[in-house]
C-alpha positions in Angstrom: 126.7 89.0 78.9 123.8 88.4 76.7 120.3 89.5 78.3 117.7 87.5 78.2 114.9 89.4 78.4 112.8 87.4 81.4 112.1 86.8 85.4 111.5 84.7 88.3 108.4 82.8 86.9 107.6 82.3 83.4 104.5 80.4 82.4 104.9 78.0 79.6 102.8 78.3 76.8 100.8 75.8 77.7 99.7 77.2 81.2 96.7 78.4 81.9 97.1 82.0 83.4 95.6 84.7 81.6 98.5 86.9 82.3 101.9 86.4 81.3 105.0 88.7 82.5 105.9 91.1 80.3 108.9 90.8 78.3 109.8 94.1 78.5 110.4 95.4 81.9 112.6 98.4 82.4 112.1 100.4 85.8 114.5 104.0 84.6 113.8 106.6 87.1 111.8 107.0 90.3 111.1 105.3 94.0 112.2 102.5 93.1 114.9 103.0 90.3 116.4 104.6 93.7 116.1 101.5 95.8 117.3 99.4 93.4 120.6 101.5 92.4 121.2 101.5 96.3 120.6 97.8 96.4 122.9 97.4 93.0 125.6 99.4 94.3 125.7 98.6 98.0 123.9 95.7 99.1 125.0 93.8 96.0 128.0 94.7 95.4 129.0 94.0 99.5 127.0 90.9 99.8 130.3 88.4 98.6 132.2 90.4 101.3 129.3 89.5 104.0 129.1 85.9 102.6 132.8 85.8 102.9 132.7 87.2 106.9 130.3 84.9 108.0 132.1 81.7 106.5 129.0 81.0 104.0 131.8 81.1 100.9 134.3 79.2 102.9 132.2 76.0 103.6 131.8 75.8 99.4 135.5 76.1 99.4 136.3 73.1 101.9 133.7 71.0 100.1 135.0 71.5 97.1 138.8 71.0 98.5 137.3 67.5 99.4 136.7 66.3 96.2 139.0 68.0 94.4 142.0 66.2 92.1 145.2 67.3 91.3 145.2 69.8 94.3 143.0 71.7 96.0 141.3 74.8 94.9 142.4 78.5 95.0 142.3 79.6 98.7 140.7 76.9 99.8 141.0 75.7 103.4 140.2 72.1 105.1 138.3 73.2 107.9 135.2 72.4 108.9 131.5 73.8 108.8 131.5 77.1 109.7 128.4 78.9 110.7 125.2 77.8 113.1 122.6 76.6 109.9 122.4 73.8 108.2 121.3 75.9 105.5 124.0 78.6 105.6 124.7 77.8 101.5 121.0 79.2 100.6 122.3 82.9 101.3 124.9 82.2 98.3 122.0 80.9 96.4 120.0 84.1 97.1 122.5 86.3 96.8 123.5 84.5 93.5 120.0 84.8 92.1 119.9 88.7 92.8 123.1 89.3 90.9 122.0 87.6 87.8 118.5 89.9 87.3 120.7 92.7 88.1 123.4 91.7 85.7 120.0 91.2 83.2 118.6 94.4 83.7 122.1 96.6 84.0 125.1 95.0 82.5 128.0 95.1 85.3 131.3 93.3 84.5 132.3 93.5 87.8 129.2 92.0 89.3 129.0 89.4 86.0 132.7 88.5 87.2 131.9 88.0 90.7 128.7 85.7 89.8 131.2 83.2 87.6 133.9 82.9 90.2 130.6 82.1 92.4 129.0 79.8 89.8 132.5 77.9 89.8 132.8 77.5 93.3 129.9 76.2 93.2 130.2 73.6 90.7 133.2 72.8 92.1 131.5 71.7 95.6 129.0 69.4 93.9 129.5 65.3 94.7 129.7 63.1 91.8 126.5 61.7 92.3 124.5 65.3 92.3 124.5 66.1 96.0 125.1 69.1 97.1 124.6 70.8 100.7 127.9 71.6 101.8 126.6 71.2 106.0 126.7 67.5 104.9 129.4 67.4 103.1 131.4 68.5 105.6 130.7 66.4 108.3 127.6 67.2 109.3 125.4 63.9 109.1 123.9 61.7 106.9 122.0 63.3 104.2 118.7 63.1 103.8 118.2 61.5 107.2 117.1 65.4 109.1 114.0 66.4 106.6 112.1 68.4 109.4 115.2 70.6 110.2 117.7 69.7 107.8 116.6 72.3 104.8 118.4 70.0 102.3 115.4 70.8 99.5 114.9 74.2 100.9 118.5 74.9 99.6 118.4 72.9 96.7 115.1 75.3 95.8 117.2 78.5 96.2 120.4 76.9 94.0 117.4 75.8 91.0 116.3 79.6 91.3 119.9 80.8 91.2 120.5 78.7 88.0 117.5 79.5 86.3 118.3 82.9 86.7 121.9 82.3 85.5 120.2 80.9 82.2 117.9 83.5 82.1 120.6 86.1 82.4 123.3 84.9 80.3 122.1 82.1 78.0 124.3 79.7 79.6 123.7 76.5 81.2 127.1 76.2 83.2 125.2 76.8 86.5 122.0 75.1 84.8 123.5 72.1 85.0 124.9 71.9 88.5 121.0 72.4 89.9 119.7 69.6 87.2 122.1 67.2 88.1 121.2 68.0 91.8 117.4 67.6 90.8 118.2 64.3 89.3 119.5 63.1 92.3 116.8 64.7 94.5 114.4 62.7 92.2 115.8 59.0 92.2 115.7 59.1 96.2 112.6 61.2 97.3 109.1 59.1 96.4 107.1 56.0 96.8 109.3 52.9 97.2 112.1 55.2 97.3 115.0 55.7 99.8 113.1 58.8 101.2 109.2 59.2 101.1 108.7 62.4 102.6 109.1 66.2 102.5 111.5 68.8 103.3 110.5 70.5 106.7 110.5 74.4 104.9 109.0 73.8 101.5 110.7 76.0 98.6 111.8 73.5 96.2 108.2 73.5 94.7 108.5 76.6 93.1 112.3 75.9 91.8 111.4 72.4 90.5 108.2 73.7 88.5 110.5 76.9 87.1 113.4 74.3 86.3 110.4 72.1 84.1 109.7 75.7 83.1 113.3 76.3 81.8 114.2 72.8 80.6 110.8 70.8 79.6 111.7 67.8 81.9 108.6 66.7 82.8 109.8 64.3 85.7 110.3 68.0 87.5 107.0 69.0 87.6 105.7 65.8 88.9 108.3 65.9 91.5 107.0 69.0 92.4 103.5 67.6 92.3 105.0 65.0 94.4 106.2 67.0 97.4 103.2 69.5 97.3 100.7 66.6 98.0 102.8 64.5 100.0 102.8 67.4 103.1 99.9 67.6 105.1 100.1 63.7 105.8 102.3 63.4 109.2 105.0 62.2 107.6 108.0 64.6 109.4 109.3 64.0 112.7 107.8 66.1 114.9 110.0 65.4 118.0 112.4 68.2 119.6 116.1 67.8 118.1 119.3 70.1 116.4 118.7 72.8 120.2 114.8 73.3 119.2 114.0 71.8 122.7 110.2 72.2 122.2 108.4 70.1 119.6 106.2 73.0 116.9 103.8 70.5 116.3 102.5 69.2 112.5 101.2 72.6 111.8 104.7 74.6 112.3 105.5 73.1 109.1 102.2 72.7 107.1 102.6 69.2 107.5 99.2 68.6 109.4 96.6 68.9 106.6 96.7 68.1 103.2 96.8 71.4 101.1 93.7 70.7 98.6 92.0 70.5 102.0 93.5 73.1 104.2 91.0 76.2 105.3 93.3 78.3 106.7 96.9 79.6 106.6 98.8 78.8 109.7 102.3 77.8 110.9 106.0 79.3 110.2 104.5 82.1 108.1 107.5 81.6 105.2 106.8 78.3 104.9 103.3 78.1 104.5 103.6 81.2 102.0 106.4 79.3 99.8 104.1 76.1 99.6 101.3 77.8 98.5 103.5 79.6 95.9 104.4 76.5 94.3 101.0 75.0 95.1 100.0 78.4 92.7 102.6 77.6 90.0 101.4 73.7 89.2 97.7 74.9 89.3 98.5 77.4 86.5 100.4 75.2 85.1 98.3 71.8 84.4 95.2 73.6 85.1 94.3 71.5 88.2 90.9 72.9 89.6 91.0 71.6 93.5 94.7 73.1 93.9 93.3 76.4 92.1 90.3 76.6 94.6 92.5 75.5 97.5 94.9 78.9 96.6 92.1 81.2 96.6 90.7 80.2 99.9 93.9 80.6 101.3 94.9 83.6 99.7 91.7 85.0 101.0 92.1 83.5 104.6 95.5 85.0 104.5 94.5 88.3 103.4 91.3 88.8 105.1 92.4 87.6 108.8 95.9 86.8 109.0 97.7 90.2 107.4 98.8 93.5 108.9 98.1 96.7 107.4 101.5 96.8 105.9 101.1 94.1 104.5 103.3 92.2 107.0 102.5 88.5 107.9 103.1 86.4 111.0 101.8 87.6 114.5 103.9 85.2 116.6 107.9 85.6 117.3 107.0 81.9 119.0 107.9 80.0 115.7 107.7 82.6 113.5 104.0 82.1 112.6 100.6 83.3 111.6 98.6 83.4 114.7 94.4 82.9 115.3 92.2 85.1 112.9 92.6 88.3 113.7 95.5 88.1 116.2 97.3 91.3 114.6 99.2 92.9 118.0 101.3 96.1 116.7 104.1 96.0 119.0 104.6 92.2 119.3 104.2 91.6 115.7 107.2 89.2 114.2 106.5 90.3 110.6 109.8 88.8 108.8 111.2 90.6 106.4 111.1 87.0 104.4 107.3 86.3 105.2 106.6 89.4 103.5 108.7 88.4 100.7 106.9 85.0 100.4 103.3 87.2 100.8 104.8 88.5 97.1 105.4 85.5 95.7 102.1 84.1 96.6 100.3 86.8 95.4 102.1 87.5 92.1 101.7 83.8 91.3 97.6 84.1 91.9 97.7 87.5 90.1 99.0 85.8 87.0 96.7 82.3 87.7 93.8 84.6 87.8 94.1 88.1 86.1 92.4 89.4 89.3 93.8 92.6 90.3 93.0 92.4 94.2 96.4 90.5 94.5 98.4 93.3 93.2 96.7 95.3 95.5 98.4 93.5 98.1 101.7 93.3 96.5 101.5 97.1 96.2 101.0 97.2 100.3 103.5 94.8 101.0 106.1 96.1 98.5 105.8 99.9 99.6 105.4 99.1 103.0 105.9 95.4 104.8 109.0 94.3 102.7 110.4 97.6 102.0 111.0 98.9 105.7 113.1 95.4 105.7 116.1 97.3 103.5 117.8 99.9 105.3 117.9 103.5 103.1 121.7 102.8 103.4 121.4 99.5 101.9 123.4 98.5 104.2 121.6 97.5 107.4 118.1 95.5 108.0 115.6 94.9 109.9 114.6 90.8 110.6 111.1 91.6 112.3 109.2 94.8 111.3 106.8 96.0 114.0 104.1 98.4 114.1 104.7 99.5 117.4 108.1 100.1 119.2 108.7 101.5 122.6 110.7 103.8 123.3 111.7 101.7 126.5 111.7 98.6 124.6 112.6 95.5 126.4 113.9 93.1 123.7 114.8 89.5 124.1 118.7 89.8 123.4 119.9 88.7 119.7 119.7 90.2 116.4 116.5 89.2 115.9 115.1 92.6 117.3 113.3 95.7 115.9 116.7 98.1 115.4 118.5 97.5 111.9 121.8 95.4 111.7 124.5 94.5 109.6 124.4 91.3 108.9 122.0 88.6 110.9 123.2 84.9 112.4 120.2 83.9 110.6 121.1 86.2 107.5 118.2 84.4 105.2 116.6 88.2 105.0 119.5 90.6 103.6 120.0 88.1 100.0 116.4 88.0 99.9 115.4 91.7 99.7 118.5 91.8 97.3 116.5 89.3 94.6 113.3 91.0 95.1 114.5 94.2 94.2 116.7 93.0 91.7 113.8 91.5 90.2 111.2 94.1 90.3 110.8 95.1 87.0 109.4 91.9 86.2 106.5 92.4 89.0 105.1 95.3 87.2 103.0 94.8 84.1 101.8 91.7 82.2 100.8 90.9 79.2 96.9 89.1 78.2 95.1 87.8 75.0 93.9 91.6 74.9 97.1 93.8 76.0 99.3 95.2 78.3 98.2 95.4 81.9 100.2 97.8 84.7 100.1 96.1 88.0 102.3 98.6 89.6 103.4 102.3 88.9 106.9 103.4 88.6 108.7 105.3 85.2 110.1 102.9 82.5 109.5 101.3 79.9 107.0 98.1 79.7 105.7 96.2 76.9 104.7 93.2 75.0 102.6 91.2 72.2 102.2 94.1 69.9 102.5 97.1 72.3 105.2 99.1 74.6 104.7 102.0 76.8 106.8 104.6 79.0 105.5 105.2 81.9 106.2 108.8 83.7 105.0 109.1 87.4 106.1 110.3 90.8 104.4 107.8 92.4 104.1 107.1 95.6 104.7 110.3 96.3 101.9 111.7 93.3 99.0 109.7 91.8 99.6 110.8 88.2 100.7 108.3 86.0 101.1 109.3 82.5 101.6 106.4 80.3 102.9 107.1 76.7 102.9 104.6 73.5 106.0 103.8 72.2 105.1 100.7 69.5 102.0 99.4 68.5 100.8 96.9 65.9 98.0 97.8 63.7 94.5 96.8 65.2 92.8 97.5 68.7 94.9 96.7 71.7 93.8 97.3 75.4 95.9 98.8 78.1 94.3 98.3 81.3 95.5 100.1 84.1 95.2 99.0 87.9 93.0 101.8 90.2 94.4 100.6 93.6 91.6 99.6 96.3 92.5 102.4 98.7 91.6 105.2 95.8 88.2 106.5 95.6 88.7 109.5 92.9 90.5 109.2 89.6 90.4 110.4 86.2 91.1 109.0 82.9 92.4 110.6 80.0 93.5 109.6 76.3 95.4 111.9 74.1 94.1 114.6 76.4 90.2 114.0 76.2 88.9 112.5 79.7 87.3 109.0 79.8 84.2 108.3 81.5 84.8 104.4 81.7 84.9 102.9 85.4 87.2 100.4 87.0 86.0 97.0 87.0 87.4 94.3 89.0 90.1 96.8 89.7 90.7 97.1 86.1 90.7 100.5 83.9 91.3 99.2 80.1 91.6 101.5 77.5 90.8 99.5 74.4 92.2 101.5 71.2 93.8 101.2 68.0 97.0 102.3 69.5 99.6 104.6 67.8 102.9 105.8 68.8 102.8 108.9 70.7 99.3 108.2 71.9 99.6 109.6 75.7 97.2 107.5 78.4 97.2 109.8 81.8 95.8 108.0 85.4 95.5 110.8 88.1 94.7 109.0 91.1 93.4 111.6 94.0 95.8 110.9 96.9 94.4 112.7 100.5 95.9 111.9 103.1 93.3 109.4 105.1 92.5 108.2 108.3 92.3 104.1 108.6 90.7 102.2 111.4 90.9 98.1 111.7 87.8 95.6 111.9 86.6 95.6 115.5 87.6 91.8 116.0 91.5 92.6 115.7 91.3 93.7 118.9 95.3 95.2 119.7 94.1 98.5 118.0 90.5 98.6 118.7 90.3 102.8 119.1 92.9 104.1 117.4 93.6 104.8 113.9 96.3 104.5 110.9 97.6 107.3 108.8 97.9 106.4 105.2 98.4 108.2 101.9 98.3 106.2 98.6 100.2 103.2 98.8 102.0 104.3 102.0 101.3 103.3 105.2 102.5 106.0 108.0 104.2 105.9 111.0 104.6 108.5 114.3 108.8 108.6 115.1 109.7 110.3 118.2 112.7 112.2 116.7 110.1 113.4 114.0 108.1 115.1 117.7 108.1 118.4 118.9 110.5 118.0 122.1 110.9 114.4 120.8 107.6 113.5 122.4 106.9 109.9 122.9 104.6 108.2 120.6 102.7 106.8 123.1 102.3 109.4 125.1 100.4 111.3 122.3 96.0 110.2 121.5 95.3 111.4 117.6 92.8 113.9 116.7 90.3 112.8 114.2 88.6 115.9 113.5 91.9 117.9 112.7 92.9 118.6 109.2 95.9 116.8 108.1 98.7 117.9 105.6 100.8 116.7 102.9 104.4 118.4 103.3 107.0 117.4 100.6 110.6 117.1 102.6 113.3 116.1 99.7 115.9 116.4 102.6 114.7 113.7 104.7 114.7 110.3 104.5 115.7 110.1 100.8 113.1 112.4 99.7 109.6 111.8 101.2 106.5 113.1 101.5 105.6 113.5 105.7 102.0 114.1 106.8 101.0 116.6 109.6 98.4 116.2 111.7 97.2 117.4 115.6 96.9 115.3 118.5 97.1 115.6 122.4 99.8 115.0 124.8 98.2 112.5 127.5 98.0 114.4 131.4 101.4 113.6 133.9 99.1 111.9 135.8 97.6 109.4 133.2 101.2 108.3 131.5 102.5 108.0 135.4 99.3 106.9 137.4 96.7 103.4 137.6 95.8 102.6 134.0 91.9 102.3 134.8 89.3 104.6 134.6 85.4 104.6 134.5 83.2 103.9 131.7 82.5 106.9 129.9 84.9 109.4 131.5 87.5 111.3 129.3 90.9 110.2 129.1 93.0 112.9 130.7 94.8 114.7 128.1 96.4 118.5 127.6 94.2 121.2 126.5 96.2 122.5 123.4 97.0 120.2 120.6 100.1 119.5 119.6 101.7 119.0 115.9 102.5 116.0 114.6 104.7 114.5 112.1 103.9 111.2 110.4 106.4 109.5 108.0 106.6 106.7 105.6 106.6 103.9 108.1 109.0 101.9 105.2 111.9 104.7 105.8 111.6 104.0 110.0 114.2 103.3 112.6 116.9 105.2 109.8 118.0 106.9 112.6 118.5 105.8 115.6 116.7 104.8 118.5 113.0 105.8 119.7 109.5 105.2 119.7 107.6 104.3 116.9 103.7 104.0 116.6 101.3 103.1 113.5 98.3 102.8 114.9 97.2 105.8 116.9 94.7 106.2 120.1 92.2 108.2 119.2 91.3 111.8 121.3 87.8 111.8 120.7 86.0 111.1 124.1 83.4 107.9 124.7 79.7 109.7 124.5 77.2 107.2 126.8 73.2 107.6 125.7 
């Protein structure tokens, strides 16, 4: 395949972001060149076999049998729908998507062979007239007559994406052409004075329409896209209980309660909300439009600021999979989906290239490392669906596999494909080019570049804040490299060719402005103590305890990690101990654990009434006990036990 050198979003020229992604993107060594070979080679390459099991590739196979001339297709089958979704074809899309930036970045045959047979099937499923949703196809209903639960435009978004990577990947338009021609159709029934005049009840096709406009220059699909982001808000989906939801969510489950220019907060199915103001980023950068650009940023910030866990995580409610009140941020009943986190991403990466602000790739460093990552099992081959702060070692979970231990595969698999065409596509989250230079949103070793200069980067991160960044082509003339200090680091050090730098971040922003040469060397040491993190008084689930983070790494207390396997929550942290970085390249995949001290809570107060007086000590045991704290993205790898972020603090209440 030819490799087209590009990502999920791609500005066009005309677009007003100040940042652009770079078009040279090459992650070679490190974290995450480890995550992703696991994702290549396991998750990846096993996905068409899961797809396969769960009936996803069949229901493509019938649809296509029923349209078919001249015989039906290669092992096709007449049956009907198989699966509980309407949407079950939107893991294929996802999947789909994931092997094309894979194919892009690391040529595969095998992989390239199993996308065409997929891309055919595809095509081959598609109704004269552009349709495509093979639920509906098959029996189902009536299309375009279940918008609130239906996800017709939710898959349609994910088959767009799918082809635009396809494009993007191979140069060809085969696939290209099965989402335009679906497009099309979408766009001569959904509008005013149309067949259908509303919106789709779990936004996603914004994004895909505006990168399709992106791809092809049809204009009529970023005003489609225009179309659907301010039609919602406006009461215009059924709201009543149908398809076994026996409880009506409400206008607000699906966003579909305010208008976005006028929302003021984020709320609802936490995915949702996230993928609507993703696209509702992607037209602001792209026409410029000031009231959707101000509407992002006080969302973001709402999000951010009230609505997010310290992972980075999203959505406090397993009732509907939503954001909860401001604030509302319970460890150990946190829903956190894998795909919210995701969608946090995409949000943010959309306003980090709308604004050239690095406070969003703050975030997407917290949610990457953290949030989304402890999603993928270090096997590649199990997942979590919601990612909890807090488990119990005497957990009582609702039955399903919608619980906090990692599984195969999911009912409701729309998490597994996902993480697969995040980390597919991860190179193109790290560095951007501006009208000034290269800027490094996220560390990891490879090989980034653009508009006049390319660099290799060298670093160990997460695991050591030392990035060493060395020039590999530069035009003639003054370029700036700016270089992203992350918001949890308070002591760093600059150096060029050697000689330290006394400039100081601003904005988040080193930049090294210079008449760059090859060989040049640019070296980032970012001091990286372990540190002790405590949440604002009004999220009041872990009002007295305290987080262990180092760098970008939140960190998490496993009971098999315990002396004795003690129970996590049998154990009150010590504040005032010293704390230590241990590097254990046996465990986990290689991670760095922290020590620290705490106390093992008396018999009588882990067995006896819960209460005490104001200002008397918590009983605890005299000696304290070691502890072990690991990388809360690498927990519940093996097997079952308690699990604890946040931390009760030892130190006794002192009255006046």
């Amino acid at each position: 395949m030819n490799t087209v050198l590009s990502g999920p979003v791609s500005p066009t020229p005309g677009a007003v972001s100040p940042l652009r992604p770079a078009a040279m993107a090459r992650v070679e060594g490190g974290f995450w060149a480890e995550r992703r070979r696991v994702n290549a080679e396991v998750s990846l390459a096993e996905g068409p076999k899961r797809l396969e099991a769960a009936g996803n590739l069949a229901n493509f196979r019938a649809a296509a049998l029923l349209r078919t001339e001249g015989g039906p297709v290669p092992g096709a089958v007449p049956t009907g729908f198989a699966g509980d979704f309407q949407f079950q074809d939107s893991d294929v899309y996802k999947w789909l998507e994931a092997a094309c930036w894979q194919v892009a970045g690391s040529p595969d045959d095998e992989l390239a062979a199993e996308v065409e047979t997929v891309v055919g099937l595809i095509a081959a499923a598609q109704r004269e007239d552009g349709y495509l949703q093979t639920y509906y196809q098959l029996g189902g209903g009536e299309p375009w007559t279940e918008l609130g639960w239906g996800h017709e435009l939710y898959c349609a978004g994910h088959l767009m994406q799918a082809a635009v990577a396809h494009h993007r990947a191979t140069g060809s338009d085969r696939l290209l052409e099965v989402a335009r021609r679906l497009a099309d159709h979408i766009h001569s029934v959904f509008g005013p004075g149309k067949q259908v005049d509303t919106v789709c009840g779990h936004p996603e096709v914004e994004t895909a329409l505006i990168e399709l406009y992106r791809t092809t220059s049809e204009r009529h699909y970023l005003d489609l896209a225009r179309y659907f982001i301010d039609r919602r808000g406006r009461g215009s989906l059924s709201s009543g209980a149908d398809r076994g939801h026996d409880r009506d969510p409400g206008p607000e489950f699906w966003q579909d309660h305010t208008p976005v220019r006028e929302a003021t907060e984020v709320v609802g199915h936490a995915v949702r909300q996230l993928y609507l103001l993703a696209g509702a980023a992607d037209f602001a950068a792209e026409t410029g439009d000031p009231e959707l650009r101000t509407a992002v940023e006080r969302l973001w910030l709402d999000m951010a600021t009230t609505k997010t866990y310290l992972t980075g995580a999203v959505g406090s409610r397993h009732d509907w999979e939503a954001f909860g009140d401001a604030h509302e941020l319970p460890g150990d009943r946190a829903y956190a989906e894998t795909c919210a986190a995701i969608a946090a991403i995409h949000f943010s990466w959309r306003m980090a290239l709308l604004t050239g602000e690095a406070r969003y790739s703050d975030l997407i460093e917290r949610t990457l490392f953290n949030g989304f990552l402890a999603g993928a099992g270090l096997d590649g081959r199990t997942w979590l669906y919601v990612n909890p702060l807090h488990h119990r070692a005497r957990s009582h979970e609702r039955p399903g596999d919608q619980t906090a231990h990692r599984t195969p595969w999911f009912r409701c698999a729309c998490c597994p494909p996902n993480v697969m065409r995040l980390l597919a596509s991860l190179p193109h989250y790290i560095a951007t080019t501006g009208d000034d230079g290269l800027y490094l949103h996220q560390y990891a070793t490879g090989v980034y570049g653009g508009d006049g200069l390319t660099v290799r980067v060298a670093t160990d991160y997460p695991w050591d804040g030392t990035v060493t960044v060395a020039v590999e082509e530069a035009t003639t003339g003054p370029k700036t490299l700016a270089l992203r200090v992350p918001a949890w680091c308070t002591r760093y050090t600059l150096a060029l060719n050697g000689a330290v730098l006394d400039g100081q971040a601003e904005s988040g922003w080193l930049r090294v402005t210079h008449a760059f040469v090859r060989g040049d060397t640019v070296r980032l040491d970012l001091a990286m103590p372990p540190r002790l993190t405590v949440a604002a008084s009004r999220v009041d689930a872990v009002r007295g305890c305290a987080a262990i983070e180092r760098g970008p790494l939140v960190y998490c207390l496993e009971q098999t990690d315990q002396t004795g396997g003690l129970d996590p929550d049998d154990i009150v942290l010590d504040p005032g101990a010293p704390m230590a970085v241990n590097r254990q390249p046996g465990l986990l995949g290689g991670v760095s654990t922290v020590s620290a001290v705490g106390h093992l809570l008396a018999a009588d107060e882990r067995a006896g009434w819960p209460y005490r007086p104001l200002g008397t000590e918590e009983p605890r045991s005299g000696e304290g006990v070691g502890l072990t704290a690991v990388p809360y993205y690498a927990w519940a790898n093996r097997g079952a036990g308690g699990m604890r972020v946040w931390l009760p603090l030892a130190a006794p209440l002192r009255l006046p």
